[in-house]
Each structure stands twice: as structure tokens, then as C-alpha cells.
N, C-alpha and C positions, 0 to 999 in steps of 0.2 A: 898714318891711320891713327885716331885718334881713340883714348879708350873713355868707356864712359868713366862718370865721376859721381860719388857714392851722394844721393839726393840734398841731405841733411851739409854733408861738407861742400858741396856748389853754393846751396842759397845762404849758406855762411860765409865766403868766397864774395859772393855777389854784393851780398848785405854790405862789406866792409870794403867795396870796391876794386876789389883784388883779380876779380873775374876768372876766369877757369886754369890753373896751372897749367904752365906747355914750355915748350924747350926752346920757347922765343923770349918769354919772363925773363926781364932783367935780375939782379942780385936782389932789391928791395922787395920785390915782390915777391921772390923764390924765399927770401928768408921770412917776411909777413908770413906766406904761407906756409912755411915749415913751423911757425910760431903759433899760430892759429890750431891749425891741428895739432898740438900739444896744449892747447889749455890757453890761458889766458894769467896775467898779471905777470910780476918782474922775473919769475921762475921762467914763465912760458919764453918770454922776451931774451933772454939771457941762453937759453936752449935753441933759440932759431938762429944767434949769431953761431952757435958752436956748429949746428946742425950746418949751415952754410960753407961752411969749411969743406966739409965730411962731402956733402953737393957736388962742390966745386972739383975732388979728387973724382970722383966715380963718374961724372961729367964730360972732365976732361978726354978720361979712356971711352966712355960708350959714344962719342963724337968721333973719336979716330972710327969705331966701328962703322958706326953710321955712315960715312961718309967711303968709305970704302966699297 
């Protein structure tokens, strides 16, 4: 089930061809978008590599769930 995506954060998604976040999103694009929605320039950039990390734990476990 898919949830919707807040208007303004999609056609910024879209604009930068990023297209709608989902649990199929590779690493580049999950970290773009976790960069994205925090702002923009070397700050933002530098917080979507950290943010990715953080992803990749809480991912890991809600996929055991999932899948069960």
C-alpha cells in the first residue's frame, strides 16, 4: 500500500528526477532523497550520506518484518 507523498516534496522528487520514494529505490536515490528533503548545498549533501547509514539499519529490520 502505498502512502501518499506531501504535494510540494513529490514535484521536487520529480523536478530532480528522483521520482517518488519506495522500498524499491536503490542507495542513490534513497540518499538524493533523504538530501533533498533536508535542504540543499554541501551541508544537505553531507547529511544524506550520514542519513543513509541510519536507512540502511532501520531497513534492514523493518524488511525481516515485512517479509514475514
Amino acid at each position: 500500500m502505498s502512502r501518499p507523498c506531501h504535494e510540494s516534496f513529490c514535484i521536487l522528487q520529480k523536478w530532480q528526477g528522483l521520482g517518488r520514494p519506495g522500498l524499491d529505490a536503490n542507495d542513490d536515490v534513497t540518499r538524493r532523497t533523504l538530501e533533498r528533503y533536508n535542504g540543499i548545498g554541501n551541508a544537505a549533501i553531507e547529511y544524506g550520506y550520514e542519513l543513509l547509514g541510519v536507512y540502511r539499519v532501520f531497513e534492514k529490520y523493518h524488511r525481516m518484518l515485512r517479509e514475514r
